[in-house]
MIDREN-236435 format. One record per residue (C-alpha): x, y, z. Coordinates in steps of 0.02 Angstrom, whole numbers, plus 50000, padded with zeros to 5 digits. Example, Ala and Ser with C-alpha at 12.3 -4.5 7.8 and 13.67 -1.06 7.14 Angstrom:
506154977550390;506844994750357;
***
This chain:
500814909441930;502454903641838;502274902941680;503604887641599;504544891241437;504204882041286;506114875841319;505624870641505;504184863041445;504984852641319;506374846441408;505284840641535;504174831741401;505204824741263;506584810741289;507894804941218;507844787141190;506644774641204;506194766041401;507304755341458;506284745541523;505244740741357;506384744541216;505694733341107;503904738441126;504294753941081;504964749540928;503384750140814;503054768140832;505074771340870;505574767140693;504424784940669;505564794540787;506364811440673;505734822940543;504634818340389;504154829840227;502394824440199;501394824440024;499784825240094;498064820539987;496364824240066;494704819539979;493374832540056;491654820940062;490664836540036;491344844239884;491874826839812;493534834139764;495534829639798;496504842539844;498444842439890;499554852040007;501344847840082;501534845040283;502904843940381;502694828440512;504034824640668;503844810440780;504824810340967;504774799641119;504064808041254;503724802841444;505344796841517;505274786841334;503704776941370;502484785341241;503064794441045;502094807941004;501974816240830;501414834640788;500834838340597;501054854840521;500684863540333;499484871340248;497714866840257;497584864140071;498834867039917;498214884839901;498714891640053;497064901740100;496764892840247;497474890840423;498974881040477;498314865440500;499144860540671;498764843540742;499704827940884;499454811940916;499974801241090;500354782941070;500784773841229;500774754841227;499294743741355;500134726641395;498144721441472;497794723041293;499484721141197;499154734541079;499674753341069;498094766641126;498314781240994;497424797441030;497314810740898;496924830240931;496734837140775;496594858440855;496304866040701;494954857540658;494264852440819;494444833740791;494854821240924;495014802540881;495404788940972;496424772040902;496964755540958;498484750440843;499414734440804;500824727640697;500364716240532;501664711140483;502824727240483;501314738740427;500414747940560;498574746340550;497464758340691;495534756140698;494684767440797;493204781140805;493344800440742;492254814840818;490584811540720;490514793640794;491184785140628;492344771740602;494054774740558;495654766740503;497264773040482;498724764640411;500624766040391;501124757340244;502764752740173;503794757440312;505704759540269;507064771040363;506734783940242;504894783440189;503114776640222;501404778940180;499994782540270;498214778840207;496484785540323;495054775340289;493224781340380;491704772440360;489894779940325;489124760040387;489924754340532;491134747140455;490264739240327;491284747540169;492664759740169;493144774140087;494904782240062;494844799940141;496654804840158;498584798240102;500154804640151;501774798340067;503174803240200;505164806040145;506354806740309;507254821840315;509174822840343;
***
């Protein structure tokens, strides 16, 4: 069995550019395309508590250019004392429903989501379900070259009422 390098792998996996053949679809997630320093909040529902820790988020088109995928590193929490928190999410665009699919795998914490997403009016908004079965929405905000916001809303009644679970206030790097 050959065993690829994470170099072979990679070059066989990330692109360069956006298709060709849909540039402009791609431009919703595209704008995302580089390397982010995240300030990450996460409200823990159990312990009813904030806590804070910094990430490090980079976005890249991947499949010949037809799909950007992201991968989210950092600590789990602004003390350090647990795990990287590792995590990716695919977005490829569906013309038979003119929106982008988003899948989430979040590995460290063994959380897969799945999101449709859409474009109001410059802002990203993604509905979609997390492991448990709940609602979820997660937003980019506030999108400039050099900084967004992203806001994760879940839902303990079907959608019902929402509560603010996580933020992330991203700064492009270089």
């Amino acid at each position: 069995m050959s065993v690829p390098t994470a170099q072979t792998f990679a070059s066989h996996l990330v692109a360069d550019a956006p298709t060709a053949a849909y540039p402009s679809r791609m431009a919703l997630f595209g704008r995302l395309v580089g390397t982010w320093s995240i300030a990450n909040e996460y409200f823990n529902e159990r312990t009813q508590e904030w806590s804070e820790s910094d990430r490090t988020w980079v976005f890249s088109y991947v499949l010949g250019g037809r799909a950007v995928q992201d991968v989210i590193t950092g600590s789990a929490d602004c003390t350090g004392n647990h795990d990287e928190a590792f995590g990716s999410s695919v977005r490829v665009y569906d013309a038979s429903i003119g929106a982008w699919r988003v899948n989430w795998f979040g590995t460290a914490t063994n959380e897969f989501c799945a999101l449709v997403a859409i474009d109001r009016h410059g802002d990203i908004l993604q509905d979609g379900t997390q492991t448990d079965g709940r609602p979820i929405r997660w937003n980019y905000l506030n999108i400039t070259e050099k900084s967004f916001d992203w806001e994760g809303y879940v839902s303990n009644d079907e959608g019902r009422t929402w509560w603010l679970q996580q933020r992330m206030l991203a700064t492009r790097r270089g």
